[in-house]
Backbone bond lengths (Angstrom), bond angles and torsions (degrees), N, CA, C in turn:
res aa  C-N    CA-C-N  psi(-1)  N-CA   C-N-CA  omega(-1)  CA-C   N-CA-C  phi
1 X - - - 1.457 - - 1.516 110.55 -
2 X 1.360 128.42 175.55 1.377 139.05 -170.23 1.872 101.55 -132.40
3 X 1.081 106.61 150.73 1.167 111.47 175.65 1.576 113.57 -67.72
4 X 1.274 96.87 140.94 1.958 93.07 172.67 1.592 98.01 -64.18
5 X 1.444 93.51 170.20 1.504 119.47 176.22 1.661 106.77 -48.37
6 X 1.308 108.76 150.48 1.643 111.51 174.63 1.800 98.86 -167.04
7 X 1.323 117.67 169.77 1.311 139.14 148.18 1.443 121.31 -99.53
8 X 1.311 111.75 129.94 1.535 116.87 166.53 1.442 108.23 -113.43
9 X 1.368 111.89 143.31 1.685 124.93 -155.10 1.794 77.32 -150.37
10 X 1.440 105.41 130.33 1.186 120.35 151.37 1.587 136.01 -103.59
11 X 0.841 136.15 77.96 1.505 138.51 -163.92 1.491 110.17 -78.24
12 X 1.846 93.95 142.92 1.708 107.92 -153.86 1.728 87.45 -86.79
13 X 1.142 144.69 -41.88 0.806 139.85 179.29 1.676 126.63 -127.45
14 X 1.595 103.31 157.15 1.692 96.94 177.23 1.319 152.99 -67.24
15 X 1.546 94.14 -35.33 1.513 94.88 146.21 1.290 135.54 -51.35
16 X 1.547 118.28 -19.91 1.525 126.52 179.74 1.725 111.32 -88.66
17 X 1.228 112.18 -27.07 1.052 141.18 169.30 1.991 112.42 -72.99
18 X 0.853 131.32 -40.01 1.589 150.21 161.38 1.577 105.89 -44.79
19 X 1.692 94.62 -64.25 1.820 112.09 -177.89 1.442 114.46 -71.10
20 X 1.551 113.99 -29.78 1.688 109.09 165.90 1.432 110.47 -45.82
21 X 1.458 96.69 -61.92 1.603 115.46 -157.85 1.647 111.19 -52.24
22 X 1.691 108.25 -27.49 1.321 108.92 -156.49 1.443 113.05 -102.66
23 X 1.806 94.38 -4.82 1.753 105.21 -169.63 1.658 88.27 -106.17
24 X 1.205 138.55 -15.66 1.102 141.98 -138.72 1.970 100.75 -119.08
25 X 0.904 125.70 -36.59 1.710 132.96 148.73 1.438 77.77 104.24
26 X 1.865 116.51 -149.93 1.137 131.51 -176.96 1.292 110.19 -86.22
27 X 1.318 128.42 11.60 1.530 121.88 166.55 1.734 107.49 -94.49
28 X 1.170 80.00 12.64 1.741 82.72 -173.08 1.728 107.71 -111.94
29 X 1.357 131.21 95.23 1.391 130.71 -170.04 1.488 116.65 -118.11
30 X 1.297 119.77 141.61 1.449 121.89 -176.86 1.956 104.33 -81.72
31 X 1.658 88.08 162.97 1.782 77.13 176.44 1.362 100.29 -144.32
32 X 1.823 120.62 108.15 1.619 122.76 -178.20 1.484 107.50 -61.87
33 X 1.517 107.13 -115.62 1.524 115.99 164.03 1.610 117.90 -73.39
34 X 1.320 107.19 7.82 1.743 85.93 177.41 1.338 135.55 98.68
35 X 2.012 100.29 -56.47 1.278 112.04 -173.09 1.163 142.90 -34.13
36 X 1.145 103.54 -28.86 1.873 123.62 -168.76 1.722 90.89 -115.68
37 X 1.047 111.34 -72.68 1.640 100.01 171.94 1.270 145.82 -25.40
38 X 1.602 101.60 -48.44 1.109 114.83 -176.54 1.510 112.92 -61.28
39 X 1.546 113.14 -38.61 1.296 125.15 -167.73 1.455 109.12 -74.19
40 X 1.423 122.46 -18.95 1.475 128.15 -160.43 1.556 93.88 -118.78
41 X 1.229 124.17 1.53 1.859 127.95 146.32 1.467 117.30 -86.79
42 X 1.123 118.20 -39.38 1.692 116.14 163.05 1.357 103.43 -61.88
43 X 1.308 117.81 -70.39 1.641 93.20 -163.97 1.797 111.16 -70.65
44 X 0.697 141.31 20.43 1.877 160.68 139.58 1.998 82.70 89.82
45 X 1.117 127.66 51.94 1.878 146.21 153.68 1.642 100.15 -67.26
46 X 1.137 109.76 -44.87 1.722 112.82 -179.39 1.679 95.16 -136.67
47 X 1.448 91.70 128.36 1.601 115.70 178.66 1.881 112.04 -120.49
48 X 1.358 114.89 33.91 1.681 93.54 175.77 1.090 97.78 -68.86
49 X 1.400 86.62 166.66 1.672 148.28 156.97 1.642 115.71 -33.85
50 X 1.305 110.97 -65.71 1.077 138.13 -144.21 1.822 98.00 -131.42
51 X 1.547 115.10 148.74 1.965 104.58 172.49 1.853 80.61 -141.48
52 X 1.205 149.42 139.79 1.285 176.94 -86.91 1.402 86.94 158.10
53 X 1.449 127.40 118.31 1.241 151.84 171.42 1.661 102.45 -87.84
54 X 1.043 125.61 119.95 1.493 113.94 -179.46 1.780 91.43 -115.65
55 X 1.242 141.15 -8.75 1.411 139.72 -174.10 1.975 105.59 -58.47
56 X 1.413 109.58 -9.99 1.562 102.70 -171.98 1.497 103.92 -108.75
57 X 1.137 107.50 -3.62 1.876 114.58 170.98 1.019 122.78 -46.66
58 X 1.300 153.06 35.93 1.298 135.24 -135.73 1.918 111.85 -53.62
59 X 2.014 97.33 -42.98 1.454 99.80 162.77 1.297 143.15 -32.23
60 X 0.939 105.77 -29.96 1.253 137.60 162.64 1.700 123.27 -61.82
61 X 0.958 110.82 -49.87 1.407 108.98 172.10 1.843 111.64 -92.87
62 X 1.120 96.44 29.62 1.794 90.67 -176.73 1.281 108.06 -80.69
63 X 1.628 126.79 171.51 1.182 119.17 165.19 1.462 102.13 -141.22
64 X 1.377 126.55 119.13 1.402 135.75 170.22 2.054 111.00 -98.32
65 X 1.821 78.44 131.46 1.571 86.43 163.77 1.602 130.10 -102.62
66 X 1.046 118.36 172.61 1.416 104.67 -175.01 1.643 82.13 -162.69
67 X 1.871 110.03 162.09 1.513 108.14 -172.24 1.661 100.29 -86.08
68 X 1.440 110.68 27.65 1.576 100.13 -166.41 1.392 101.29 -124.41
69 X 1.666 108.17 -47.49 1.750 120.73 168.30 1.536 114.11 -136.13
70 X 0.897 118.01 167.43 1.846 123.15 141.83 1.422 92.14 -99.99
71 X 1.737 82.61 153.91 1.602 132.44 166.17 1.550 119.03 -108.00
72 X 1.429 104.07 117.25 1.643 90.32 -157.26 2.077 77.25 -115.67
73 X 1.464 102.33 147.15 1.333 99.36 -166.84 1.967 100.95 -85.81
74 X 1.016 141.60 176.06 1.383 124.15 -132.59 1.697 73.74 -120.52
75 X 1.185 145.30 9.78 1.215 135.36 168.57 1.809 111.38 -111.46
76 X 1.229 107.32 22.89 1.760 124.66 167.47 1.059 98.68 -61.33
77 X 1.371 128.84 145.29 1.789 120.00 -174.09 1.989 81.45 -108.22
78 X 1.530 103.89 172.48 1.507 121.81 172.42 2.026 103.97 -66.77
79 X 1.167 112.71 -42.53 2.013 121.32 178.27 1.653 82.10 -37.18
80 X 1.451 104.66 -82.42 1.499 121.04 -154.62 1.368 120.87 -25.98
81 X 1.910 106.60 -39.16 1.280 124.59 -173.54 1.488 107.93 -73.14
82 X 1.728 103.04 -48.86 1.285 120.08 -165.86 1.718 99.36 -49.45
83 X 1.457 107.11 -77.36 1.504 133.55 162.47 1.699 115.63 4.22
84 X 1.733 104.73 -49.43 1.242 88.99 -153.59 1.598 113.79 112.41
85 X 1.505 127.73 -40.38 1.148 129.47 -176.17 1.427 153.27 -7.63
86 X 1.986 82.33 -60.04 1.574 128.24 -167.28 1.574 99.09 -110.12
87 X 1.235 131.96 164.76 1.200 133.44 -177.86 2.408 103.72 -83.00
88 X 1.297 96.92 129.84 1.676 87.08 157.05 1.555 116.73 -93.20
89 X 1.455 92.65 135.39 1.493 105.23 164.25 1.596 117.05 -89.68
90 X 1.350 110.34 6.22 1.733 100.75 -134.51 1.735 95.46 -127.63
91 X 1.696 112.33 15.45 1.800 109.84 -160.71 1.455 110.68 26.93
92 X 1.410 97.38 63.03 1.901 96.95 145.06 1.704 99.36 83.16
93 X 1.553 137.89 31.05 1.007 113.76 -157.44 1.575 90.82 -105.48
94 X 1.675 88.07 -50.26 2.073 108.14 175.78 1.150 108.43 -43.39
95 X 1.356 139.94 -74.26 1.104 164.67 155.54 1.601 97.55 13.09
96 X 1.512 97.51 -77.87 1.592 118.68 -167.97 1.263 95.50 -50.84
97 X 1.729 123.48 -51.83 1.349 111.52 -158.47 1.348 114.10 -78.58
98 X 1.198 127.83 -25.14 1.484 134.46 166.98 1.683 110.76 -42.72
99 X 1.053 110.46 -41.34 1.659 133.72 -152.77 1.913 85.87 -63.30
100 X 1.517 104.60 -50.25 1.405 113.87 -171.17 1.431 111.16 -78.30
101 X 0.963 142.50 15.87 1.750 134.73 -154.55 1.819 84.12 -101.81
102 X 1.156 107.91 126.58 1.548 100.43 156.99 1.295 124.04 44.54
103 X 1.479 112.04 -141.26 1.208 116.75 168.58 1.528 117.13 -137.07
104 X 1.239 131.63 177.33 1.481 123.10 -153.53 1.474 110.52 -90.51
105 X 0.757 130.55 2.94 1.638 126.03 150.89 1.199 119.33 -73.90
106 X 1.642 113.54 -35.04 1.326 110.23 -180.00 1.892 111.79 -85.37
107 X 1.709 109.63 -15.87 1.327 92.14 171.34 1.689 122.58 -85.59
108 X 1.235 90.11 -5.53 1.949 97.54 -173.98 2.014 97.56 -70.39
109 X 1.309 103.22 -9.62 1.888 105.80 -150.26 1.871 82.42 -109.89
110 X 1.579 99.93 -59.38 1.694 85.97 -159.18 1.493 108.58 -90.45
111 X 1.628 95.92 167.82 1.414 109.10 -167.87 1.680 111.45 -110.35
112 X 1.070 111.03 -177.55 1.388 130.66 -161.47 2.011 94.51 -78.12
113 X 1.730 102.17 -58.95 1.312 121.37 178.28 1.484 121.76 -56.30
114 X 1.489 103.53 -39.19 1.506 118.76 175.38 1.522 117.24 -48.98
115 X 1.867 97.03 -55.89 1.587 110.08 -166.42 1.323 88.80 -64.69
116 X 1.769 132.74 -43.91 1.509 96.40 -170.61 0.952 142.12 -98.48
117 X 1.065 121.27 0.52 1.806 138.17 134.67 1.016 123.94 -13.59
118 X 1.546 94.47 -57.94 1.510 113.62 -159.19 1.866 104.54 -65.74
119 X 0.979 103.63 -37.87 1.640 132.37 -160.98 1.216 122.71 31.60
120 X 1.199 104.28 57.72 1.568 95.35 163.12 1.177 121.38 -84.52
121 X 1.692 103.34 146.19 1.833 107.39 -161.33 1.271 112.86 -49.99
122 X 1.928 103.68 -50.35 1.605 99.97 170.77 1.425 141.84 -64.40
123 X 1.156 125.47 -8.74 1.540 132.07 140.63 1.054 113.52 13.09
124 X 1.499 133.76 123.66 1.786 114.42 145.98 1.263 103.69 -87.49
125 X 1.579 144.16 -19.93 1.520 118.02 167.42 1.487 116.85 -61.47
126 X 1.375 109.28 -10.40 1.758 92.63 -172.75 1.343 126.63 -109.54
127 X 1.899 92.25 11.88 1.682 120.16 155.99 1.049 109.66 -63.83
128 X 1.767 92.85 -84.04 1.606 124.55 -170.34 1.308 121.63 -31.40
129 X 2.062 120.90 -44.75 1.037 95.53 168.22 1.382 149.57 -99.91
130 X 1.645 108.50 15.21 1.165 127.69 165.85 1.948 95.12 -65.89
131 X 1.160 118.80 -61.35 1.258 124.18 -168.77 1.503 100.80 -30.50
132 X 1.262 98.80 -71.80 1.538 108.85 -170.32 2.170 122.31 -58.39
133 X 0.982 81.92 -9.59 1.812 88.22 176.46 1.793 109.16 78.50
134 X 1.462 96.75 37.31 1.497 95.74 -171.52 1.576 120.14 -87.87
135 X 1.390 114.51 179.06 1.803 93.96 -159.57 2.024 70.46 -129.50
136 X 1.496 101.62 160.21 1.750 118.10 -170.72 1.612 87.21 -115.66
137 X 1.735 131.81 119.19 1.397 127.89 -176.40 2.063 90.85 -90.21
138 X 1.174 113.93 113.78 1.522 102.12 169.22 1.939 113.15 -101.66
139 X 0.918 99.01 162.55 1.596 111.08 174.85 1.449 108.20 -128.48
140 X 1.512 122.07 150.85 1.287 150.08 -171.83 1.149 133.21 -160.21
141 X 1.348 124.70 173.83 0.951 126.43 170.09 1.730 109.32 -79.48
142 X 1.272 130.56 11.33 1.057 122.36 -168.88 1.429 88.21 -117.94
143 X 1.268 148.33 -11.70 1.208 160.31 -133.79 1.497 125.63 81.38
144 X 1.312 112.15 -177.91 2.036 104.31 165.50 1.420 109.99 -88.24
145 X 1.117 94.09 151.03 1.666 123.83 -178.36 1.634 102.53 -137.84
146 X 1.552 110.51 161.89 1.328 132.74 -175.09 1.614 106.90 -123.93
147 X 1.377 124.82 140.97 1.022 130.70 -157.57 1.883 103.95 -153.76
148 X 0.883 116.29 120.81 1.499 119.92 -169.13 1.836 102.15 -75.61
149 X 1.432 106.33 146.31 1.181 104.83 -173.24 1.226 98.78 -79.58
150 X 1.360 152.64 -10.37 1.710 136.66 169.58 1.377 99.29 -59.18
151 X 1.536 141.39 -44.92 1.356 145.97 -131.37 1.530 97.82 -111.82
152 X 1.914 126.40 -7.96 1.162 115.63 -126.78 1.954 77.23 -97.91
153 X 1.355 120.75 -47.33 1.281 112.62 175.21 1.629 105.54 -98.44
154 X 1.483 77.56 138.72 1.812 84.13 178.15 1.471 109.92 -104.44
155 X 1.290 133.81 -26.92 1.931 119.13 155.46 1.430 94.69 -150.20
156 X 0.985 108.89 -133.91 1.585 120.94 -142.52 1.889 94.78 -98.12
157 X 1.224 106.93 104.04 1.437 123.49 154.07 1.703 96.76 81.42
158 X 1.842 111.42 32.19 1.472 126.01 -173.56 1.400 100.32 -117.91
159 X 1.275 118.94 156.96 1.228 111.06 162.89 1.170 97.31 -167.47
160 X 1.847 115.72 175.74 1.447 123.51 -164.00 1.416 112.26 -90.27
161 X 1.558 114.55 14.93 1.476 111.05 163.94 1.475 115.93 -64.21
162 X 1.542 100.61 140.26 1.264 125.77 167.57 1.155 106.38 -78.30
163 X 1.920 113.43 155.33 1.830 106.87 154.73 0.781 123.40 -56.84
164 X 1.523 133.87 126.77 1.451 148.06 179.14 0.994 113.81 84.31
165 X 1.730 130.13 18.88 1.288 116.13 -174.08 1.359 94.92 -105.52
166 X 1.322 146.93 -177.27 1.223 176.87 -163.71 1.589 132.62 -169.98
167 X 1.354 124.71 100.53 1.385 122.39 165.89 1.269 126.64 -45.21
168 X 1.236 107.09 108.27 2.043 115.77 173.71 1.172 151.80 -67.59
169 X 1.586 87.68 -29.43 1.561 106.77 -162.89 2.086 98.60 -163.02
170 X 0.974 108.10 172.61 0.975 127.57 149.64 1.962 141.32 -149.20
171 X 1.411 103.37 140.33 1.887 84.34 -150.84 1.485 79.81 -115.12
172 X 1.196 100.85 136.19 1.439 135.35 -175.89 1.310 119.88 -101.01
173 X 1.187 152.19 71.77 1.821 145.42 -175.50 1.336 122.42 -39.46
174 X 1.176 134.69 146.06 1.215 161.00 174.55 0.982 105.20 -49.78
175 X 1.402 154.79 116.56 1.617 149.83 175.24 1.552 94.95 -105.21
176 X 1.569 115.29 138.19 1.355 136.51 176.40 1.678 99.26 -70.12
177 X 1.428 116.75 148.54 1.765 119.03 168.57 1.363 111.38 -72.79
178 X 1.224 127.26 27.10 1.538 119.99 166.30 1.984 109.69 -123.42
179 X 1.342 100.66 0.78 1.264 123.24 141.17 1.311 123.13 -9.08
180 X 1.444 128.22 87.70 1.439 99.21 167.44 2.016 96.31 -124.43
181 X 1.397 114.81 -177.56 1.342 120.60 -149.92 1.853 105.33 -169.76
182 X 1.397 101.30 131.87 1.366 106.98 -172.86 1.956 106.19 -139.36
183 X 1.050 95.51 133.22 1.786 119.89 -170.84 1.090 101.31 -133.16
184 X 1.880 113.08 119.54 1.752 107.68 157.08 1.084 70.81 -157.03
185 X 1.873 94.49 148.96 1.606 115.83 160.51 1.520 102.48 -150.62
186 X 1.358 110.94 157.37 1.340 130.07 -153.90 2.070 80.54 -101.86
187 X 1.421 94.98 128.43 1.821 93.26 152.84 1.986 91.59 -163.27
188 X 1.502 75.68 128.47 1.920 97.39 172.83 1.554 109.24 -39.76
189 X 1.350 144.51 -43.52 0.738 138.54 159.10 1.773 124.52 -146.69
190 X 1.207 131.53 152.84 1.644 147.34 -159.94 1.281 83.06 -53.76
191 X 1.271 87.76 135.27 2.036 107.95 176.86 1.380 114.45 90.81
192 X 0.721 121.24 -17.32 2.001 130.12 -170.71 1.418 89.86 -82.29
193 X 1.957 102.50 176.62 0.923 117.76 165.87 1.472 137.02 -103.36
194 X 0.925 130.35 165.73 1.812 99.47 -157.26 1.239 101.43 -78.15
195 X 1.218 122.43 -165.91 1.606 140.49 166.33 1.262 124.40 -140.54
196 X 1.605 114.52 -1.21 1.718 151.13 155.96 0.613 134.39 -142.50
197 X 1.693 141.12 98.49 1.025 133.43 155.75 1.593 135.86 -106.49
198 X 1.217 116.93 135.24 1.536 94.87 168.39 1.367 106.10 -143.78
199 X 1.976 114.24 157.85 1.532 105.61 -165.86 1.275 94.16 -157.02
200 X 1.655 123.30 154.59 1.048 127.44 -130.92 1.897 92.94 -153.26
201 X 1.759 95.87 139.53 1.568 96.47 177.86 1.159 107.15 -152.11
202 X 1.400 124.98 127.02 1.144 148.47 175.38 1.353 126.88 -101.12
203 X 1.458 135.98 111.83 1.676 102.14 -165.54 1.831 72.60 -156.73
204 X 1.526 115.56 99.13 1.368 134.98 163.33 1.895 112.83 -35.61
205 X 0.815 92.96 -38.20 2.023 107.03 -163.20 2.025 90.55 -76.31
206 X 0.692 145.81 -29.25 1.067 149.13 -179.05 1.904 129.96 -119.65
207 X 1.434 95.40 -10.00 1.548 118.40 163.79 1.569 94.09 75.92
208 X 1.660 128.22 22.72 1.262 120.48 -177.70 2.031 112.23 -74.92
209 X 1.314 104.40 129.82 1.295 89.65 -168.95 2.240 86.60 -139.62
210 X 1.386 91.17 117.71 1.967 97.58 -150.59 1.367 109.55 -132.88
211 X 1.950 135.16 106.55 1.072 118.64 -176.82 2.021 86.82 -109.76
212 X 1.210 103.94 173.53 1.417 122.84 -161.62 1.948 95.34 -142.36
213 X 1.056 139.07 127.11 1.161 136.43 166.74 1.547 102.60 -137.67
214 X 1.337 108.79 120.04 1.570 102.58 -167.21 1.738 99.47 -141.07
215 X 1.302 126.25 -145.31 1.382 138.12 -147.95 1.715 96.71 31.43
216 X 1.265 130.70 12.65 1.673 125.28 165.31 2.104 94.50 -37.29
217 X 1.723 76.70 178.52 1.409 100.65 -171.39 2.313 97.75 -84.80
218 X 1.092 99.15 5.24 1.606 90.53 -174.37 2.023 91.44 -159.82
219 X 1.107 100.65 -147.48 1.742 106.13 179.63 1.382 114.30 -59.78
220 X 0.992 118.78 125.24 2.046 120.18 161.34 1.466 101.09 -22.56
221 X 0.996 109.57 146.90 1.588 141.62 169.97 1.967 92.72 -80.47
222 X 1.196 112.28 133.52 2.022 113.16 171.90 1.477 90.60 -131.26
223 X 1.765 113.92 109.83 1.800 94.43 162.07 1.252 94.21 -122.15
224 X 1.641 113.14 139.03 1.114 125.02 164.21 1.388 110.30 -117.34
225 X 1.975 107.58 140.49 1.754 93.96 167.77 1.721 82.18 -158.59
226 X 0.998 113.49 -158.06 1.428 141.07 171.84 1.739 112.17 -103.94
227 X 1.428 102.89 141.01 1.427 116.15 -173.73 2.130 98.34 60.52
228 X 0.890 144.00 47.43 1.278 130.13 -167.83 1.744 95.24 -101.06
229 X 1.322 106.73 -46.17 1.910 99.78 -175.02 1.355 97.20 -76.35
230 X 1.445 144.35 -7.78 1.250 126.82 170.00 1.584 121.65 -80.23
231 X 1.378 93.61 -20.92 1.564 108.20 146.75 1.272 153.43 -42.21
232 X 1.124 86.49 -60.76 1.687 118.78 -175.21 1.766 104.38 -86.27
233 X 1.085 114.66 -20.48 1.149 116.66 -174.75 2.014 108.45 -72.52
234 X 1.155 100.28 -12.49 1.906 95.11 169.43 1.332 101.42 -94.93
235 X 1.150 107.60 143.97 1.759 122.84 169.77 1.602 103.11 -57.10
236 X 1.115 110.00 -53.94 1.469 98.96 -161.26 1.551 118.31 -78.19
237 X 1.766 105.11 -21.85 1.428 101.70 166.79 1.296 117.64 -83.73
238 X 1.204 118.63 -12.01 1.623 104.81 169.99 1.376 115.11 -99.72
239 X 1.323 116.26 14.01 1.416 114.52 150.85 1.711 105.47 -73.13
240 X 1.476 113.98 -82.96 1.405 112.05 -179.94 1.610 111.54 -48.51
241 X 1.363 133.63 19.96 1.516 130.04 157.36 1.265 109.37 -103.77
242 X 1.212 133.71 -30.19 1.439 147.31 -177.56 2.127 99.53 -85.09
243 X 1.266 100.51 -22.35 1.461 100.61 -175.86 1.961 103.05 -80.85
244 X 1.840 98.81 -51.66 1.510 108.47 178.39 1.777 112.73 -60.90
245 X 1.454 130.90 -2.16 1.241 123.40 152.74 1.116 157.06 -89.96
246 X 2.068 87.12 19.54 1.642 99.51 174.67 1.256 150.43 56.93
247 X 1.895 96.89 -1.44 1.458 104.33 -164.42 1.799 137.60 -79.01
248 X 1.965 101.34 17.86 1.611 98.50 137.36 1.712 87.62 99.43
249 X 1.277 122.73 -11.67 1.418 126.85 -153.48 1.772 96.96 -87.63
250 X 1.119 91.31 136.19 2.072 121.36 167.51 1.747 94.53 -40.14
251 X 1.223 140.94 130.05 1.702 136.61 149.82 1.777 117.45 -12.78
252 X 1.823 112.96 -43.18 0.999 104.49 -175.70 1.796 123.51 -73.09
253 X 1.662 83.36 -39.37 1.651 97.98 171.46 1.344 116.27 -47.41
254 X 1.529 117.27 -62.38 0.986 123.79 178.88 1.485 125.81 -52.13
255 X 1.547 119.52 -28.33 1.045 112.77 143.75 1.476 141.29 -68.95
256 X 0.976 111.81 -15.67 1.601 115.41 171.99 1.178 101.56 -82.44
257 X 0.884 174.80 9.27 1.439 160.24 -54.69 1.620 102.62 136.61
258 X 1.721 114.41 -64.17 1.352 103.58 173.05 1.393 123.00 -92.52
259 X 1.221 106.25 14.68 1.488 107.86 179.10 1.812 104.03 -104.38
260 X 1.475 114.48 -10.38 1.317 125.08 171.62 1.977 117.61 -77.19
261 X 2.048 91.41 -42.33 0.916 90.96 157.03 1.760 147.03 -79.06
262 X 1.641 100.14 -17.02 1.253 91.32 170.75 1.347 113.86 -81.17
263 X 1.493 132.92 -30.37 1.484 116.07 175.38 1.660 123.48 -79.96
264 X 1.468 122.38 12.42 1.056 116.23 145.41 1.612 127.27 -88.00
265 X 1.534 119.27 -14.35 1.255 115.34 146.08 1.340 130.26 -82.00
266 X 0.772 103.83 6.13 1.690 106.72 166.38 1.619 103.12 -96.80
267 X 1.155 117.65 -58.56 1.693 120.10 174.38 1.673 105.81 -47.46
268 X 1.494 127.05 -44.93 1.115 112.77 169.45 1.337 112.32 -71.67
269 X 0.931 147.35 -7.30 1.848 145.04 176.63 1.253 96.90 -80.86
270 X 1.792 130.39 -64.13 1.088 108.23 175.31 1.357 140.07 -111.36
271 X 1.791 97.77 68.19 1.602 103.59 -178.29 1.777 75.44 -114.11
272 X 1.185 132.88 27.47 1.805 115.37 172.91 1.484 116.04 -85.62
């Protein structure tokens, strides 16, 4: 199939870009790398009006440091991360997860901002940055606002954008060097999207103690508490912990799921 009819308008700047979005309603959509978009305009899944070129933003692709986080601008592609490009805050966590996205045409194209927009459950950006405690900078017509990446998608291909708002940036925290960090996800084969994931963060200097279980049927699951990997560390209680989270899943899922989670606690045990 071919995409239905549309207009593409490139705007030189964001504020001009803000006022499209806000005069323009929901027929009015931005377009990062494409990747996911592009595919859901051919098969006519998404039919705007209107396509908002965001590739001439340069603002957009900025990246600010600070001694607390980087700000990676929400048009950073996954290469960039993979690469090395952009600065890590995260000892090697981004990096890794970039490494896994698809395949490399599609990370040279899609962006950091795209994937979480986009929200699909299976995503690793729409794990990772709940994992990481990251904050989503949005802009509007109402002004900018900040929005935590646990809160930022609310289920499956939802998110806490407003009309006319647009995601800008994303701020990433500083991880201490005693840092350690665990990623596994189940996908039938390289390039797919998972169908389990779960990922794990430990960072002593701040008492952060963070599991992430995502490709769910809606938003990742984020539990944070104290003593939680000393928990999780018995088989049988992290069965009945994986049972107390309700998360709705088929027997098989659910098994893929704790077998994702136990080898990311094991990968976090022995990354010490």
């Amino acid at each position: 199939m071919k995409a239905a009819a549309y207009t593409l308008e490139r705007p030189t700047a964001l504020a001009a870009l803000n006022a499209r979005l806000a005069d323009g309603g929901w027929g009015v959509k931005p377009i990062a790398g494409g990747q996911s978009l592009g595919a859901m305009l051919n098969l006519r899944l998404a039919q705007p009006e209107t396509l908002l070129d965001l590739d001439t933003l340069d603002e957009l692709r900025a990246v600010h440091e600070t001694p607390e986080a980087v700000r990676f601008g929400a048009m950073v592609t996954h290469a960039q991360i993979e690469d090395g490009k952009v600065p890590d805050p995260t000892r090697g966590l981004m990096p890794c997860v970039a490494r896994g996205i698809a395949y490399r045409a599609v990370r040279n194209r899609g962006t950091l901002g795209g994937s979480l927009c986009h929200a699909d459950p299976a995503a690793d950006w729409v794990s990772t940055m709940p994992l990481l405690g990251a904050t989503c900078l949005l802009a509007g017509p109402d002004g900018a606002r900040e929005v935590p990446a646990a809160d930022f998608v609310v289920s499956a291909f939802e998110t806490a954008l407003g009309e006319g708002e647009l995601l800008t940036a994303v701020q990433v925290p500083r991880r201490s060097n005693a840092t350690r960090w665990a990623y596994r996800k189940f996908c039938r084969k390289t390039g797919e999207f998972a169908n389990a994931l779960a990922a794990c963060l430990l960072d002593p200097a701040d008492g952060t103690e963070r599991v992430v279980l995502g490709a769910l049927d809606g938003a990742p699951r984020v539990v944070e508490e104290s003593g939680l990997f000393a928990r999780l560390a018995s088989g049988a209680e992290r069965a009945r912990w994986l049972e107390e989270q309700a998360l709705g899943l088929d027997d098989a899922r659910q098994s893929m799921l704790a077998e994702m989670l136990r080898l990311a606690l094991r990968d976090l045990e022995t990354a010490r």
